[in-house]
VEXDREN-2710 file (C-alpha; in Angstrom, 1 decimal):
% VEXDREN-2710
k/r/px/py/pz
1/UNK/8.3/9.5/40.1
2/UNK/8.9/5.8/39.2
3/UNK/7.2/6.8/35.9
4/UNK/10.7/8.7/34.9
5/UNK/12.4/5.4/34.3
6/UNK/9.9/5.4/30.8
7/UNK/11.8/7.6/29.9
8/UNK/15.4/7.5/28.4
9/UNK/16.8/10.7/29.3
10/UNK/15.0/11.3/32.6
11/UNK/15.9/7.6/33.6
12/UNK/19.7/8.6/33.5
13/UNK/19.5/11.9/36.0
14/UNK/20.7/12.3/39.2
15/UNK/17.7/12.3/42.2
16/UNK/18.9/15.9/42.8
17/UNK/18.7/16.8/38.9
18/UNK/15.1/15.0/39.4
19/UNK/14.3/16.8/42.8
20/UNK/14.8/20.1/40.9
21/UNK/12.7/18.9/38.0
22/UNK/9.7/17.4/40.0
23/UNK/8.0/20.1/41.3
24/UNK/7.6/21.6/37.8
25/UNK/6.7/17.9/36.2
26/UNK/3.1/17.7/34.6
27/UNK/1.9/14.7/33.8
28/UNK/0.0/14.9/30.8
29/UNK/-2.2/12.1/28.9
30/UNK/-2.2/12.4/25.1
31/UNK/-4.2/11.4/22.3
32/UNK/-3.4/10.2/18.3
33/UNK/-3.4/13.3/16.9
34/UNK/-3.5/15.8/19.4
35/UNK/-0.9/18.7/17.7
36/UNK/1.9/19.7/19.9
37/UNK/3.5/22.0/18.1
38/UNK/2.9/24.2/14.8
39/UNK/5.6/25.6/13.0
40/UNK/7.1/29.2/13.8
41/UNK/5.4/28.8/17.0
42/UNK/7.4/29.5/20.0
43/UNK/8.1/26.6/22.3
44/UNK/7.6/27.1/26.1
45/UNK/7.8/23.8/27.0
46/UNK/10.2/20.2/27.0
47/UNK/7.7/17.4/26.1
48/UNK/9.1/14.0/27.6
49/UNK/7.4/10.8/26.6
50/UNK/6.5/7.9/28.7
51/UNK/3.9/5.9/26.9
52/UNK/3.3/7.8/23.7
53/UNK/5.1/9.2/20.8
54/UNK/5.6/12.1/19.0
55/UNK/6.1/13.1/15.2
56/UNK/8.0/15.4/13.7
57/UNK/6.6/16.8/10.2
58/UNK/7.6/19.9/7.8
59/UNK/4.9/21.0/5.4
60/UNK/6.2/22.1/2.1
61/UNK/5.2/25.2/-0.2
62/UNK/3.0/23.0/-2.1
63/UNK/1.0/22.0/1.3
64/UNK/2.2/18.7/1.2
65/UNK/3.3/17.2/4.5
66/UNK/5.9/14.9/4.9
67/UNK/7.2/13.0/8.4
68/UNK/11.1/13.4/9.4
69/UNK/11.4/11.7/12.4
70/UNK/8.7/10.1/15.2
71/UNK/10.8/11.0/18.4
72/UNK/9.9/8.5/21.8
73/UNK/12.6/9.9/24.3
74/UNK/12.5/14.3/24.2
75/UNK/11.4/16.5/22.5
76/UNK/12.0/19.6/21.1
77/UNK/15.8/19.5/21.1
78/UNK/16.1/22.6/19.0
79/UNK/14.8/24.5/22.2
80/UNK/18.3/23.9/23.4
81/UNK/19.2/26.3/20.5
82/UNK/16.5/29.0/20.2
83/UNK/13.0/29.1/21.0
84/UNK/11.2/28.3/18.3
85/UNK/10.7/25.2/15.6
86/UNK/10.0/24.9/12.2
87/UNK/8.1/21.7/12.1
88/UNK/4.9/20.7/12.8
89/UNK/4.3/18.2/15.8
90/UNK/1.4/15.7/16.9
91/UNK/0.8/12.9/18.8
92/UNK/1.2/9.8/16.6
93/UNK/0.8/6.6/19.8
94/UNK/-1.7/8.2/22.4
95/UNK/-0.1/7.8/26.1
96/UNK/1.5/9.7/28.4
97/UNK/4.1/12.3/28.6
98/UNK/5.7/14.3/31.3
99/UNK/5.4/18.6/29.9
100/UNK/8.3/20.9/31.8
101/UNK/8.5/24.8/31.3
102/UNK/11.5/25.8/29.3
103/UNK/12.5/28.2/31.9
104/UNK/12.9/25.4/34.1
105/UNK/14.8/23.7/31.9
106/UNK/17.0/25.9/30.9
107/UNK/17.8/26.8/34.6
108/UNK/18.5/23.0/34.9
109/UNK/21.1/22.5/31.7
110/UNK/23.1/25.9/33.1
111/UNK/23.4/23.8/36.8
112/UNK/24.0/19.9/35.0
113/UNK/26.3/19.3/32.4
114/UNK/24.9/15.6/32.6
115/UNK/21.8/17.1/31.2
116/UNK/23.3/19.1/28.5
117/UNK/25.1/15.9/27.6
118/UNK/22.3/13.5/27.2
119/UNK/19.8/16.3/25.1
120/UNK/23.1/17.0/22.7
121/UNK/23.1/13.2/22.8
122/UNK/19.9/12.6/21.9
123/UNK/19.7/15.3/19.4
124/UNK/22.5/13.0/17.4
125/UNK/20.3/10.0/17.5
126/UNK/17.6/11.9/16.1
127/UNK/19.8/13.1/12.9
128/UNK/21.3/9.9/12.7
129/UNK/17.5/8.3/12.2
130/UNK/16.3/11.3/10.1
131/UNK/19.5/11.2/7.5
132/UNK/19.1/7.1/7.5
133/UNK/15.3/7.5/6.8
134/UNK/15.5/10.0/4.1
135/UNK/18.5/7.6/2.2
136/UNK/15.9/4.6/2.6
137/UNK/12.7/6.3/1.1
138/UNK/14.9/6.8/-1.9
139/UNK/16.3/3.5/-2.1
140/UNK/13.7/0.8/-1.6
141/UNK/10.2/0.1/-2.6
142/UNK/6.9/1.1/-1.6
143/UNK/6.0/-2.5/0.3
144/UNK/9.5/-2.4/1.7
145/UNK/9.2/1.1/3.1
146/UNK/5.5/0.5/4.5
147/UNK/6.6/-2.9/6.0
148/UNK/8.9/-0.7/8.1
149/UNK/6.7/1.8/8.9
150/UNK/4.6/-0.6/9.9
151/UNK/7.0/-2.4/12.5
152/UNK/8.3/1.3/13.8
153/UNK/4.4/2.3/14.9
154/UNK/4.3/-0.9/16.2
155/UNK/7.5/-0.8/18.2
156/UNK/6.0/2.6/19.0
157/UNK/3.0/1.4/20.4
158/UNK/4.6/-1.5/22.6
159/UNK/1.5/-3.4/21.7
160/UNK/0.5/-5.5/18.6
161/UNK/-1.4/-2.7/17.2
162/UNK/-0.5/0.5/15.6
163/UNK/-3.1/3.9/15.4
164/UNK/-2.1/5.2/12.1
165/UNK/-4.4/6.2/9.0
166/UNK/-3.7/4.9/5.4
167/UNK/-3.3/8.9/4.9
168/UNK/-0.9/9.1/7.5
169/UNK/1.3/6.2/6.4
170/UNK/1.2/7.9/3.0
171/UNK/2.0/11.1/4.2
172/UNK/5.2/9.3/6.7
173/UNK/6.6/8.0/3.3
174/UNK/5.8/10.5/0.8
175/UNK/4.0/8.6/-1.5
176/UNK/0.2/8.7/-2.9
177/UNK/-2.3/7.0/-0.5
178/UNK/-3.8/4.7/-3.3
179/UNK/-0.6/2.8/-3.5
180/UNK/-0.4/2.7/0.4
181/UNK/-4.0/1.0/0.4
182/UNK/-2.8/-1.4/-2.5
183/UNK/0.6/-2.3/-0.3
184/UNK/-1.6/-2.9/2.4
185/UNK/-3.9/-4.9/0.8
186/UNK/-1.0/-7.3/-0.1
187/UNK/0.6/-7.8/3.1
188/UNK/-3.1/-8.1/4.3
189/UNK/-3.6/-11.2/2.0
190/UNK/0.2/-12.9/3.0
191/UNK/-1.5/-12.9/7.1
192/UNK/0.9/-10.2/8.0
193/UNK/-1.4/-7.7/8.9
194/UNK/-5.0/-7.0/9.3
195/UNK/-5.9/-3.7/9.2
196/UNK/-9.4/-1.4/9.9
197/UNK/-10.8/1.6/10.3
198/UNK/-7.5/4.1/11.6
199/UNK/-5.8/1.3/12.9
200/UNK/-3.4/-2.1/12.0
201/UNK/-2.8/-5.0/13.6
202/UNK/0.5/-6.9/13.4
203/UNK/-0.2/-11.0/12.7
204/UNK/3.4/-12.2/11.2
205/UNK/6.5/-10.2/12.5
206/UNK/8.9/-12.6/11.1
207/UNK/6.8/-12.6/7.7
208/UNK/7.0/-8.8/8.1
209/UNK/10.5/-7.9/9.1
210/UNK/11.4/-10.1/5.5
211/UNK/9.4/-7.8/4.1
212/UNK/11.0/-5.1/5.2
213/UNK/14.0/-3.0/3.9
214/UNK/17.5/-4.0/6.2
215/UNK/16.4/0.0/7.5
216/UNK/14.3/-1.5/9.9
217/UNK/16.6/-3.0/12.1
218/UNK/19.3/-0.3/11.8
219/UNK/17.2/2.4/12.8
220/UNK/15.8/-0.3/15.6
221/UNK/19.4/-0.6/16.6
222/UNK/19.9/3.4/16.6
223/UNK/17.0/3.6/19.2
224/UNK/17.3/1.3/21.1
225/UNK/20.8/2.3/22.2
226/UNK/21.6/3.5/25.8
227/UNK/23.7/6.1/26.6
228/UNK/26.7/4.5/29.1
229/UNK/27.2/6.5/32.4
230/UNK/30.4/6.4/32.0
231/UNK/29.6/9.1/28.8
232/UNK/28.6/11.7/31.1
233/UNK/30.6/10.9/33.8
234/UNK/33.7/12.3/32.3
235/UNK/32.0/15.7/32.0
236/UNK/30.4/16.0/35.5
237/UNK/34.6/15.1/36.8
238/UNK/35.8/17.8/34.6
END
């Protein structure tokens, strides 16, 4: 499956780790908002990502929604602890995503440590994102924090253009969606963006990423990071 190199953890196993996983591989196309998960629901399945991404969200007592993290590598990790999650999941870049059963799975990380290694792995990246987020809505601005956003979705996307709803950025950051259409408006009339109906449009990265909080390019940095083979070498030799 050539399409397994989209993926950052699948890209790294062995062809026998893959020739155990194939047979149980569906290859599923998925849309901006499809939901995924809902919360207290119990998983049954490791969602892998090839073209699209998926966002994490916890709804609070309130019913306010906020985002924690928008994963692009695998997802659920907390299946590797128990089987259910607390947050709520959809699709936030439509594309394409490889679903295994967790029975499978599970079957898999008791016969590879490699495998074990690179979810625990991942799962780190993830926390290290979510804990440099949450400092970063607290710390910067409203056009700061939606410049960012911006540039993520559109990193995301790997296009120029990002699906995302004025709601939806609001939502991400926690604020109220009149001040996300006013933040918009301004980078709108600076050429960075243009921006319609559910959808934006980058014009000016450079102009942007100035915009933007230094978070950007940390948590740009955090992703884009590769796990060495020589990291799960040392536990497949133990």
């Amino acid at each position: 499956m050539s399409t397994t190199q989209n993926n950052s953890i699948l890209s790294q196993l062995t062809q026998q780790e893959l020739a155990f996983l194939s047979p149980h591989m569906k290859l599923l196309s998925l849309m901006h908002g499809d939901v995924i998960f809902e919360p207290g629901q119990k998983i049954e399945h490791y969602y892998f990502p090839i073209s699209c991404s998926l966002e994490l969200a916890i709804d609070t007592e309130d019913g306010k929604s906020g985002a924690i993290a928008v994963i692009d590598s695998i997802f659920p990790v907390e299946l590797i602890v128990d089987g259910h999650i607390d947050c709520r999941s959809t699709v936030r870049h439509s594309g394409q995503c490889y679903r295994i059963p967790a029975r499978v799975m599970h079957e898999s990380l008791r016969k590879s440590k490699r495998l074990l290694w690179l979810l625990l792995k991942e799962a780190v990246k993830i926390s290290r994102m979510t804990a440099l987020d949450s400092v970063c809505l607290r710390s910067h601005s409203l056009e700061q924090i939606t410049a960012k956003l911006i540039l993520m979705s559109i990193d995301d996307s790997l296009g120029s253009v990002a699906d995302i709803t004025h709601q939806e950025i609001a939502d991400s950051l926690g604020a109220r969606r009149e001040g996300v259409t006013l933040t918009l408006g301004k980078l709108k009339d600076q050429n960075l963006i243009s921006n319609g109906r559910g959808h934006i449009e980058l014009l000016d990265r450079a102009g942007l990423e100035q915009v933007a909080c230094g978070c950007y390019k940390s948590m740009r940095q955090i992703k884009l990071v590769t796990i060495e083979n020589q990291n799960t070498n040392f536990i497949d030799h133990e």
